[in-house]
NUNULUM-553778 format. One record per residue (C-alpha): y, x, z; residue in one letter. Coordinates in nm, 4 decimals, m for minus. Example, Ala and Ser with C-alpha at 12.3 -4.5 7.8 and 13.67 -1.06 7.14 Angstrom:
REM residues 2
<<m0.4500,1.2300,0.7800>,a>;
<<m0.1060,1.3670,0.7140>,s>;
REM end
This chain:
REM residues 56
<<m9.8077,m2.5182,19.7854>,x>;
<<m10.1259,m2.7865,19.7906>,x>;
<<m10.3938,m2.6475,19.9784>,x>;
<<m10.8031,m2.6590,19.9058>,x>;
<<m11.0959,m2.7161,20.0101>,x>;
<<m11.4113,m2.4271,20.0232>,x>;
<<m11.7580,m2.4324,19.9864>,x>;
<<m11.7622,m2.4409,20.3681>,x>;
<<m11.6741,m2.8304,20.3764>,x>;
<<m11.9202,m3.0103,20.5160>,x>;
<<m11.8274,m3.3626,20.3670>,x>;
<<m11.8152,m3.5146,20.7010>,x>;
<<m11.5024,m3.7105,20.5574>,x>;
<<m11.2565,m3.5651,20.8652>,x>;
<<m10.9909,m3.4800,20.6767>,x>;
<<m10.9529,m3.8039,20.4382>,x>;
<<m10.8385,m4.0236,20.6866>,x>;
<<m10.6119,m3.7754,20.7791>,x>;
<<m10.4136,m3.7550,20.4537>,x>;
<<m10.1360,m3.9487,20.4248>,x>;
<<m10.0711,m3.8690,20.0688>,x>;
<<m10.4785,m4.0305,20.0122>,x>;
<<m10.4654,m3.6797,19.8212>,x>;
<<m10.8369,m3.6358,19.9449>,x>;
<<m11.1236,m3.8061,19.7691>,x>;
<<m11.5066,m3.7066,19.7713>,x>;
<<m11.6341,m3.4177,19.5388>,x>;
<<m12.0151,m3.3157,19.4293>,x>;
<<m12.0689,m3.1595,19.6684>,x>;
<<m11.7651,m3.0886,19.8745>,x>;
<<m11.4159,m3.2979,19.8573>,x>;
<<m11.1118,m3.2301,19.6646>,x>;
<<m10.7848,m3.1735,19.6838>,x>;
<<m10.5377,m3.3128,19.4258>,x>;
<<m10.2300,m3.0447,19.3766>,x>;
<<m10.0448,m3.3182,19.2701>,x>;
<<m10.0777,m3.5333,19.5366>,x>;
<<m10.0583,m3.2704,19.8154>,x>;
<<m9.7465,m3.1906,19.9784>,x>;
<<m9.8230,m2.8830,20.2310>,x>;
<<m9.8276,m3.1507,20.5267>,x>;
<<m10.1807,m2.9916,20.6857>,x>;
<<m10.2655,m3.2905,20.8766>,x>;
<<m10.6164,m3.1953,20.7001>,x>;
<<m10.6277,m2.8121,20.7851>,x>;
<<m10.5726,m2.9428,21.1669>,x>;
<<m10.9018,m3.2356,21.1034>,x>;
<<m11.1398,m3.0104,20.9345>,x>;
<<m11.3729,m2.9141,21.2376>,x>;
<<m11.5545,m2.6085,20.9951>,x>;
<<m11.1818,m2.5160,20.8817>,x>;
<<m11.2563,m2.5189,20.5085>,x>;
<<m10.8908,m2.6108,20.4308>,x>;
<<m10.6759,m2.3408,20.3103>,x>;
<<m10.3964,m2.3112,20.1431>,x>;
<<m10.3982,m2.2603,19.7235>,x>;
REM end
């Protein structure tokens, strides 16, 4: 299951350095997820300092 991000990111870009899969890339406002891309690691949940990451 990917996870996603909610409208409590703060685009402070934490959690894109943090994917290995580079499944992370900036949104308008907040960043995205792609599904495809994600495989459940949560190396992002574990970055994300307003925990915004949840699973989808």
């Amino acid at each position: 299951m990917a996870h996603k991000i909610t409208d409590e990111c703060l685009a402070c870009d934490a959690c894109v350095d943090e994917c290995p899969n580079e499944a992370i890339s900036e949104g308008d406002p907040i960043y995205i997820i792609d599904a495809d891309k994600c495989d459940d690691c949560a190396t992002c949940v574990d970055a994300c300092p307003s925990e915004a990451i949840v699973p989808a």
